[in-house]
C-alpha positions as CSV (number, residue, x, y, z in Angstrom):
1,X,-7.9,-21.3,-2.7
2,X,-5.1,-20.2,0.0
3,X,-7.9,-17.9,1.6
4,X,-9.9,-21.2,2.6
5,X,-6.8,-23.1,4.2
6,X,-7.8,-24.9,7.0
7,X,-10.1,-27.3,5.3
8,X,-8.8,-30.9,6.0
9,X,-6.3,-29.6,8.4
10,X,-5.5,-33.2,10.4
11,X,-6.5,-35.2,7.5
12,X,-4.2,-37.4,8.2
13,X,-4.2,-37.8,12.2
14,X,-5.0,-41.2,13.1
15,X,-8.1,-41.2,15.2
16,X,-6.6,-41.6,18.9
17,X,-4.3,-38.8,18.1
18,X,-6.8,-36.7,16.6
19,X,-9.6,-37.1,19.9
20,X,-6.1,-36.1,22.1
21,X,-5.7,-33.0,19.9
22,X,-9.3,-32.0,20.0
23,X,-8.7,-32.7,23.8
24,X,-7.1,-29.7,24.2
25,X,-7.7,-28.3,20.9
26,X,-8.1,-24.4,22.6
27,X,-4.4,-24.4,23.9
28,X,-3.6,-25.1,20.8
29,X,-6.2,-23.1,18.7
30,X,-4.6,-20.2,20.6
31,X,-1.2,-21.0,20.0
32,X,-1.9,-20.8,16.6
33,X,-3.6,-17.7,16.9
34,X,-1.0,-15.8,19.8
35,X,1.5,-16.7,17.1
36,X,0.2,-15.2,14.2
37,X,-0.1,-11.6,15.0
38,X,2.3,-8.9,12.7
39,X,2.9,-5.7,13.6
40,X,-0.5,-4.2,13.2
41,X,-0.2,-0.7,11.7
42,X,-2.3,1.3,13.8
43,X,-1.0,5.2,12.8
44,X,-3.7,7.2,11.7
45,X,-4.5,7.3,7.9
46,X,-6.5,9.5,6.4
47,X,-8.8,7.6,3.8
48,X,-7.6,6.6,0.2
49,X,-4.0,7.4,1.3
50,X,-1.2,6.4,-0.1
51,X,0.6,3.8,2.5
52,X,4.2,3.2,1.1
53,X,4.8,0.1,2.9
54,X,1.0,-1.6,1.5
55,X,1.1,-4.3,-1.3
56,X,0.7,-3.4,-4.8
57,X,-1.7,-5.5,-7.2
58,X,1.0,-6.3,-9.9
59,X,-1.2,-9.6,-11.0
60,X,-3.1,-9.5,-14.1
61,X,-5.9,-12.9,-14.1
62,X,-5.5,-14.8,-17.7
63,X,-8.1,-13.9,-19.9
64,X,-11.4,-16.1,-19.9
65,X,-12.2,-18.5,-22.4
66,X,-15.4,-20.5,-22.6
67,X,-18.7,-19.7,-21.1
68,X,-19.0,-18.8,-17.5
69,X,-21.5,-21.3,-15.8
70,X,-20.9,-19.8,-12.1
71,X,-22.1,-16.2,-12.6
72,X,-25.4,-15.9,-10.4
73,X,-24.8,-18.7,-8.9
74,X,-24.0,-19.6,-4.7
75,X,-21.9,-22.8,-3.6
76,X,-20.8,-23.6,-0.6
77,X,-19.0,-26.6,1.4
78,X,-20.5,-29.0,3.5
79,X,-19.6,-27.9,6.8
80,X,-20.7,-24.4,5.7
81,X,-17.2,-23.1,6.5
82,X,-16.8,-21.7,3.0
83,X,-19.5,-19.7,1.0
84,X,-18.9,-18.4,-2.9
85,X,-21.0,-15.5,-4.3
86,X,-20.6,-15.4,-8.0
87,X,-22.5,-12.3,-8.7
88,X,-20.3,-11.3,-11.5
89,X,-18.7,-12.5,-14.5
90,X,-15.5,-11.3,-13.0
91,X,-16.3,-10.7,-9.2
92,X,-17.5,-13.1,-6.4
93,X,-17.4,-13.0,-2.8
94,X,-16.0,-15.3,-0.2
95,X,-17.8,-15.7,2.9
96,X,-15.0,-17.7,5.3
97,X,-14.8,-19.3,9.1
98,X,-11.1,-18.4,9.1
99,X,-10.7,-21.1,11.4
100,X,-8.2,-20.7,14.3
101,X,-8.7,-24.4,15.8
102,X,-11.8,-27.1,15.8
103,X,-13.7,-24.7,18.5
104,X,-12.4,-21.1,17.7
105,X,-13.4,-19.5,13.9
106,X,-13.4,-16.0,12.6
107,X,-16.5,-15.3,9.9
108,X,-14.8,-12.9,7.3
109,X,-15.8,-12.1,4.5
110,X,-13.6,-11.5,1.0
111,X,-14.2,-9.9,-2.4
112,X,-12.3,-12.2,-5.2
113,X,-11.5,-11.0,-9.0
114,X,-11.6,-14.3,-10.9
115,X,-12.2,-15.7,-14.7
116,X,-12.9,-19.0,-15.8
117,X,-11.2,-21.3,-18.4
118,X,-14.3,-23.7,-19.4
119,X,-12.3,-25.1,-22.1
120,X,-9.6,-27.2,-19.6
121,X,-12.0,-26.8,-16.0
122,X,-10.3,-23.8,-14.3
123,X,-11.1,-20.8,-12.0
124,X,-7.8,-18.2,-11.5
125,X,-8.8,-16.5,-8.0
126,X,-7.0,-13.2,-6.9
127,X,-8.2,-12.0,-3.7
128,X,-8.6,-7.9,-3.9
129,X,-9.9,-7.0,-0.4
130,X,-11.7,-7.5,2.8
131,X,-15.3,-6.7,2.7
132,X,-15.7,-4.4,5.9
133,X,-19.1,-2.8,6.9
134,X,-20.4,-2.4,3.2
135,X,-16.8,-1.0,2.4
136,X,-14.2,-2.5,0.5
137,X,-10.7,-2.3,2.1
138,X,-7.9,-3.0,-0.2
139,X,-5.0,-1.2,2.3
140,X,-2.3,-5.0,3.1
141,X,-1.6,-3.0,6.5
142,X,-5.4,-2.0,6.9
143,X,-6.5,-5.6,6.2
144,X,-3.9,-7.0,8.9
145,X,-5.1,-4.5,11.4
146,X,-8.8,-5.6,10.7
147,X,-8.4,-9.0,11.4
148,X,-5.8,-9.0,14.1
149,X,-8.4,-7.0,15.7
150,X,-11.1,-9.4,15.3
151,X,-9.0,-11.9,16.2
152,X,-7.5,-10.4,19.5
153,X,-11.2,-10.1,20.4
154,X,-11.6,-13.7,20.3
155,X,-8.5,-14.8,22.1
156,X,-9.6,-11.6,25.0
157,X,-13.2,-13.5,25.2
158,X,-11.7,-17.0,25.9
159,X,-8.8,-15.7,27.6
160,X,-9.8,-12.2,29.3
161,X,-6.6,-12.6,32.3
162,X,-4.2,-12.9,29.2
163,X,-4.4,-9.0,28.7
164,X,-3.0,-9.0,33.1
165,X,0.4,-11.0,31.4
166,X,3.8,-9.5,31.3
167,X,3.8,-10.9,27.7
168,X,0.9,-9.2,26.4
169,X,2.3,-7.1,23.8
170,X,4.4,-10.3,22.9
171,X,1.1,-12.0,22.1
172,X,0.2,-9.2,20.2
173,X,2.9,-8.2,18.1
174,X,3.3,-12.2,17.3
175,X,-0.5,-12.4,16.1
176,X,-0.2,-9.3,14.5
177,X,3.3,-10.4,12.4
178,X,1.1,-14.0,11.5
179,X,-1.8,-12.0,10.5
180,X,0.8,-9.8,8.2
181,X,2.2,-13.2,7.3
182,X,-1.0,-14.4,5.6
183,X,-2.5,-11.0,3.8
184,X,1.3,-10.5,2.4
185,X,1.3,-14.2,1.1
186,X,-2.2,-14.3,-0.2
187,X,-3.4,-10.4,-1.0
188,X,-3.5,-9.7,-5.3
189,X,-1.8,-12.9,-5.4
190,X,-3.6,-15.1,-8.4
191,X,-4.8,-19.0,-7.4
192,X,-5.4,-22.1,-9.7
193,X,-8.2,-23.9,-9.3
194,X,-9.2,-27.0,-10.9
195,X,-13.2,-28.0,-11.3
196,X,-15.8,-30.4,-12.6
197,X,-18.9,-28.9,-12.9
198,X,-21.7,-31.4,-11.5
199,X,-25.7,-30.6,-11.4
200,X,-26.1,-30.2,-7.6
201,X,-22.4,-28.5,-7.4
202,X,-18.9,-28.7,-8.3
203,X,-15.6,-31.0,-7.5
204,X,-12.8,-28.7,-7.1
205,X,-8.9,-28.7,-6.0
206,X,-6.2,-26.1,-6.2
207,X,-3.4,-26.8,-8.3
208,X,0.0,-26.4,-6.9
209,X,3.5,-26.5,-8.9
210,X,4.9,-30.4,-8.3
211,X,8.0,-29.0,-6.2
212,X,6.3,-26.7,-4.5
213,X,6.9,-27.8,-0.7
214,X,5.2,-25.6,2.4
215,X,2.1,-25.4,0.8
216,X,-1.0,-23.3,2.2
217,X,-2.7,-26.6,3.6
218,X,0.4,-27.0,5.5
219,X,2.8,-30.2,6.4
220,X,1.9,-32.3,9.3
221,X,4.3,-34.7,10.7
222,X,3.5,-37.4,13.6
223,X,6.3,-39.3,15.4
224,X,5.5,-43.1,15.7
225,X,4.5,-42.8,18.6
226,X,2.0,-40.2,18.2
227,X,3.8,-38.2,21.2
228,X,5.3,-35.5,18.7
229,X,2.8,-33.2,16.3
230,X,4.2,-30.8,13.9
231,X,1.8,-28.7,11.7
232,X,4.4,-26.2,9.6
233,X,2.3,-23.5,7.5
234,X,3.9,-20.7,5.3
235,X,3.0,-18.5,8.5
236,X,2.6,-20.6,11.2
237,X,4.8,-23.3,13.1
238,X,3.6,-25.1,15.7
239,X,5.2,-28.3,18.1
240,X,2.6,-30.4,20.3
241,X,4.2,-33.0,23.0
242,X,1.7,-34.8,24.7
243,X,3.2,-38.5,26.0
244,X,0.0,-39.1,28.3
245,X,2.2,-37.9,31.5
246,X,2.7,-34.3,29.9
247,X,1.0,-32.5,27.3
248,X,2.4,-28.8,26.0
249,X,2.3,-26.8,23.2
250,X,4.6,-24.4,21.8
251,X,4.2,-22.0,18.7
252,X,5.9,-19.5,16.5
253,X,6.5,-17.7,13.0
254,X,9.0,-19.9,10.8
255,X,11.4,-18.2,8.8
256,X,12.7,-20.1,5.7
257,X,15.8,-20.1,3.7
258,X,17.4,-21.7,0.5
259,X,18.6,-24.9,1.9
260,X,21.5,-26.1,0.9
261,X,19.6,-29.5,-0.1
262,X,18.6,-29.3,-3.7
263,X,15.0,-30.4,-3.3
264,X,14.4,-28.7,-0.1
265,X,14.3,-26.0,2.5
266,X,15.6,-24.7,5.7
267,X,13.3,-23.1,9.1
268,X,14.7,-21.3,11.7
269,X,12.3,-20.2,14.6
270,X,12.1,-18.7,17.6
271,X,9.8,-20.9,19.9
272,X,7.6,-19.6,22.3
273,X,5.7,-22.0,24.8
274,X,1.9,-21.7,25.8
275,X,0.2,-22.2,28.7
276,X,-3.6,-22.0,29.8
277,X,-6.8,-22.6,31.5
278,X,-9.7,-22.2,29.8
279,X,-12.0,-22.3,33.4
280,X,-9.6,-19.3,34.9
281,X,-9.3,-17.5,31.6
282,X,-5.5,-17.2,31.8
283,X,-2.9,-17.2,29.5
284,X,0.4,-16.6,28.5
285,X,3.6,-17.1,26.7
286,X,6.9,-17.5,27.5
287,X,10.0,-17.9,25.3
288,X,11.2,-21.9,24.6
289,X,14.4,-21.4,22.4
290,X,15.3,-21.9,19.0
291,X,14.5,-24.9,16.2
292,X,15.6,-25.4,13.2
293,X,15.5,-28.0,10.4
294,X,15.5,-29.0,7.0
295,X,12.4,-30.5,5.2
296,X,12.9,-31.8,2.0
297,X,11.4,-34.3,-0.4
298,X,12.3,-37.7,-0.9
299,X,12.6,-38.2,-4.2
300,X,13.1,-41.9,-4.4
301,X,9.1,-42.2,-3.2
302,X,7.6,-39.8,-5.9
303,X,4.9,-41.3,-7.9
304,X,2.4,-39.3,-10.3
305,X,0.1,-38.5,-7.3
306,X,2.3,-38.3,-4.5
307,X,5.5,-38.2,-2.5
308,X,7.1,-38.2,1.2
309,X,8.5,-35.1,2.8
310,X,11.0,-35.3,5.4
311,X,11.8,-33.2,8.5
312,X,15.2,-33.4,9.9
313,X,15.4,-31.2,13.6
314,X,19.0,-30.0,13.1
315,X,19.0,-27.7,16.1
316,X,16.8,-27.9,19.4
317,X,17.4,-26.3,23.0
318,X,19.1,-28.2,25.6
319,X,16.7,-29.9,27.9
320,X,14.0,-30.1,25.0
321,X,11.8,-32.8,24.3
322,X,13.3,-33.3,20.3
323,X,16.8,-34.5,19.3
324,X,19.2,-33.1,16.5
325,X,19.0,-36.0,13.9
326,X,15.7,-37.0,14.8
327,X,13.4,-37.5,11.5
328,X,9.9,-37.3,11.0
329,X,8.2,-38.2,7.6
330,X,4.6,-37.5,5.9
331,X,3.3,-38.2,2.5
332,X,1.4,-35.3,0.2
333,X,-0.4,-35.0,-2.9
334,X,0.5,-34.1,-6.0
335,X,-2.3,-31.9,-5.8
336,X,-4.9,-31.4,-3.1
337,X,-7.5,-33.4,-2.4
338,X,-10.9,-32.7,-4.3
339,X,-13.1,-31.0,-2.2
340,X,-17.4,-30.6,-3.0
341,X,-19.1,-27.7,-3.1
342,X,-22.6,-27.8,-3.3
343,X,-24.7,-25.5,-5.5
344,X,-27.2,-23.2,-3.1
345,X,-30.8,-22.6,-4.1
346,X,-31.8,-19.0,-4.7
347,X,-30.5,-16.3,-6.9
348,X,-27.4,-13.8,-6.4
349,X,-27.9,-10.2,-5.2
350,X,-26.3,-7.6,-6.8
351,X,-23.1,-6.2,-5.6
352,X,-21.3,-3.0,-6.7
353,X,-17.5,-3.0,-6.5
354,X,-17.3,-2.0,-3.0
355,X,-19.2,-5.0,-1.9
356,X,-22.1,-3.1,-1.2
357,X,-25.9,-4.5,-1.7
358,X,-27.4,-2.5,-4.5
């Protein structure tokens, strides 16, 4: 579910571009992090108030049909990034390595409402709230707060001289308007899941609508030279130049808008350049311009199980390392891949609404 993005993320990185990205995987681990922070709400709150400006759970899950074969039961993925509690027929939990790059993951934890369709192999997943110290905290602005926190702390213990920056509260406020980004986009909002239930655990993939184009795995695009890296999230944007002489790395929040293409979309984002060293602990952004673009599919290569996506750069800054009118092009599912979870030995422990052991 959109919770567990992350999974797969360069999938499709040819090998010698994927070892230079892991090269200096924490510039851009960061990147992606510096430039996903909202604007956390930090004014006091007295508890169980009313916030005006939090998101409301307007969802209601379809009704179940079929038995339930997951209550009791613990799966988990092979890299152990991704844990499922079902100790309900209606409640599990999620325990997640929100991850940030290949070195750099968050462990959160989530409470899901879910019921199961047997009959045609579906799960429908809402996420309610963050599990927090034994508590259950269902507040959108509370969440963002929580996790731009935790997340800060991360960046502060790989990067304690960023804090010394003249862009400090940049980096904030841009990790706090991601983090915003993702509990507003994901927060009471109801995801499909597809399974096969096996003996040792279970296939599963989400669904997503066939035109449905940024999806929560994201959009990568490669130049053919492998000097140009896009990854283009519905909260995150991020550009990687790296031609063996000079590598850099620039980040931001895209915007989209109804594009004036039929089958597509247009982004408009402020970019923001960053710039470490891991040895010194220092850090910082600085402001690179503006890009925009239109993605769109290609219609003429759709087939049943997949189809190519285009990116167009309509606008760059002068002096920039992209041209208007340059193209980039990547091929996605129909659906995600299928992705095994393997059932956990050991039985369930109770859980009370809050997410508390009882």
């Amino acid at each position: 579910m959109a919770w567990g993005i992350g999974v797969g993320a360069f999938k499709n990185v040819p090998k010698k571009k994927l070892i230079s990205v892991c090269a200096w995987g924490i510039a851009a681990v960061v990147s992606v992090a510096v430039f996903c922070f909202l604007q956390i709400k930090t004014d006091a709150k007295s508890a169980g108030a009313v916030v005006s400006n939090d998101k409301i759970d307007s969802t209601v899950l379809p009704e179940p049909r079929g038995e339930n074969p997951f209550v009791g039961k613990i799966y988990s993925s092979p890299e152990r990034t991704m844990k499922y509690v079902f100790d309900s027929a209606d409640s599990m939990t999620m325990n997640y390595l929100l991850p940030l790059d290949s070195k750099f993951n968050v462990p959160v934890l989530f409470r899901v409402s879910y019921s199961v369709d047997s009959v045609d192999g579906k799960i429908y997943a809402k996420p309610v709230g963050l599990v927090h110290e034994d508590s259950l905290v269902q507040s959108s602005s509370e969440i963002t707060s929580l996790l731009a926190e935790k997340i800060l702390d991360e960046i502060l213990y790989r990067y304690p001289l960023i804090q010394e920056g003249e862009n400090f509260a940049d980096v904030k406020n841009l990790l706090e308007r991601r983090v915003e980004k993702i509990v507003m986009g994901n927060l009471f909002e109801i995801f499909t899941v597809e399974f096969s239930l096996m003996e040792k655990g279970i296939f599963a993939e989400e669904l997503h609508p066939e035109h449905e184009l940024i999806r929560n795995g994201g959009l990568r695009f490669i130049s053919n030279d492998d000097s140009k890296i896009f990854r283009i999230t519905p909260t995150s944007f991020y550009f990687i130049f790296d031609d063996g002489k000079e590598s850099v790395s620039y980040g931001c929040i895209p915007e989209f808008t109804e594009s004036k293409l039929e089958n597509g979309t247009h982004v408009e984002c402020s970019l923001f350049l960053f710039d470490s060293e891991l040895a010194t602990g220092r850090a910082e952004i600085s402001e690179a311009g503006k890009i925009e673009a239109e993605i769109f599919f290609d219609e003429k290569t759709r087939s049943p199980q997949s189809v190519d996506v285009v990116m167009e750069i309509t606008g760059v800054p002068e002096s920039f390392c992209l041209l208007a009118g340059e193209r980039f092009t990547t091929r996605i599912n129909s659906a995600e891949l299928l992705w095994w979870f393997r059932m956990e030995d050991g039985s369930v422990t109770a859980f009370s609404g809050t997410g508390k052991e009882e």
